[in-house]
C-alpha positions in Angstrom: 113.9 64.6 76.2 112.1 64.3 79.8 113.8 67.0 81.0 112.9 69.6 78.4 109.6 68.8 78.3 109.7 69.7 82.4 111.7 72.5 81.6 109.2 74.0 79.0 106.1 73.3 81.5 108.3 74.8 84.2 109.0 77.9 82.1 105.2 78.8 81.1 103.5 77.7 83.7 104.6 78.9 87.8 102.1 78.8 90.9 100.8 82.0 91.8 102.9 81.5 95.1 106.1 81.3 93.2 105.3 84.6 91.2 104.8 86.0 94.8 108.0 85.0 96.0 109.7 86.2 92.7 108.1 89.8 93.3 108.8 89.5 96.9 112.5 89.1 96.0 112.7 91.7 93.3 111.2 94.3 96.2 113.9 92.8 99.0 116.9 93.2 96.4 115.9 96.2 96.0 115.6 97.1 99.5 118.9 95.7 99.7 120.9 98.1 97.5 119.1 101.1 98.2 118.2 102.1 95.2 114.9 104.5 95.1 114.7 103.8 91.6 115.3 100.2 91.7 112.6 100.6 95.2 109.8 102.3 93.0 109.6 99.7 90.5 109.5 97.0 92.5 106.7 98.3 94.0 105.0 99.4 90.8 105.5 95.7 89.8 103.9 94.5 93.1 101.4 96.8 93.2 100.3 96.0 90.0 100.3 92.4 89.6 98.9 91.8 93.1 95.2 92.5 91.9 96.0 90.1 89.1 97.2 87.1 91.4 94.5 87.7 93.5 91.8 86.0 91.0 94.1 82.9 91.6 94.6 80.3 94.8 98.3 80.5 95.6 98.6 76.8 95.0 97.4 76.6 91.6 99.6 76.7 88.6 98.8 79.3 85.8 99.6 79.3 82.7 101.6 82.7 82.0 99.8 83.1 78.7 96.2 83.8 80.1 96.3 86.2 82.3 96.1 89.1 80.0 97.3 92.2 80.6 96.2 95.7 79.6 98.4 97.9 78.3 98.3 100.1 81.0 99.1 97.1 83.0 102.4 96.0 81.0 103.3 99.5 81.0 104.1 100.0 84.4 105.8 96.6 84.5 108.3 97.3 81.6 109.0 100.6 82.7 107.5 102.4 79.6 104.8 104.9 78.5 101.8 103.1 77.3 102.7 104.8 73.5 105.9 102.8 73.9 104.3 99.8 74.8 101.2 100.1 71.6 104.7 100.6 69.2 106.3 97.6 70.5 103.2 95.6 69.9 103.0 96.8 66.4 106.1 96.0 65.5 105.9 92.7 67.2 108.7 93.2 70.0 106.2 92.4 72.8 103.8 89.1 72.1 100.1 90.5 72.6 96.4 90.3 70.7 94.1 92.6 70.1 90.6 92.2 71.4 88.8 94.7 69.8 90.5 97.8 69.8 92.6 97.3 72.4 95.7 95.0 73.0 96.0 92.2 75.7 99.2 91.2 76.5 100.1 87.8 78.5 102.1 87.7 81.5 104.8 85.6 80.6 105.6 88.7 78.0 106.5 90.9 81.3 107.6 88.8 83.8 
């Protein structure tokens, strides 16, 4: 039972250092193969969750369901049109809230 209850804290929470690392690998893999797709996503991932990380010291653990997204946001770290992204939240395929008119959606719904 120990060990699940780590494994559950392990799985929604990560230091912001170790969601570095896991973007630096996904950017270095895809570097690896050469793939200018695989390149361009990576770096849209990067480039887009770096401002986010940046609130946070790299040794402090967050909890993957408060930083909230926009939908902007999610949508260039899924790979899809922002329409995509508002249909997926309405149909409940993608966790997310609305705050007034406009949807937040947590990290842990995109890493």
């Amino acid at each position: 039972m120990r060990g699940l209850t780590w494994l559950s804290l392990r799985t929604n929470h990560m230091s912001a250092a170790d969601i570095r690392s896991m973007l630096d690998r996904e950017r270095y893999e895809a570097l690896a193969v050469r793939d200018p797709i695989a390149i361009a996503n990576a770096a849209e991932r990067y480039n887009t969750l770096d401002p986010v990380l940046a609130a946070f010291p790299e040794t402090e653990v967050i909890d993957l369901y408060r930083p909230l997204l926009s939908v902007s946001q999610a949508s260039k770290l899924l790979g899809y049109k922002p329409k995509e992204v508002r249909r997926l939240l309405g149909q409940g395929k993608i966790s997310g809230k609305k705050v007034g008119s406009e949807w937040r959606i947590p990290l842990k719904a995109v890493l």
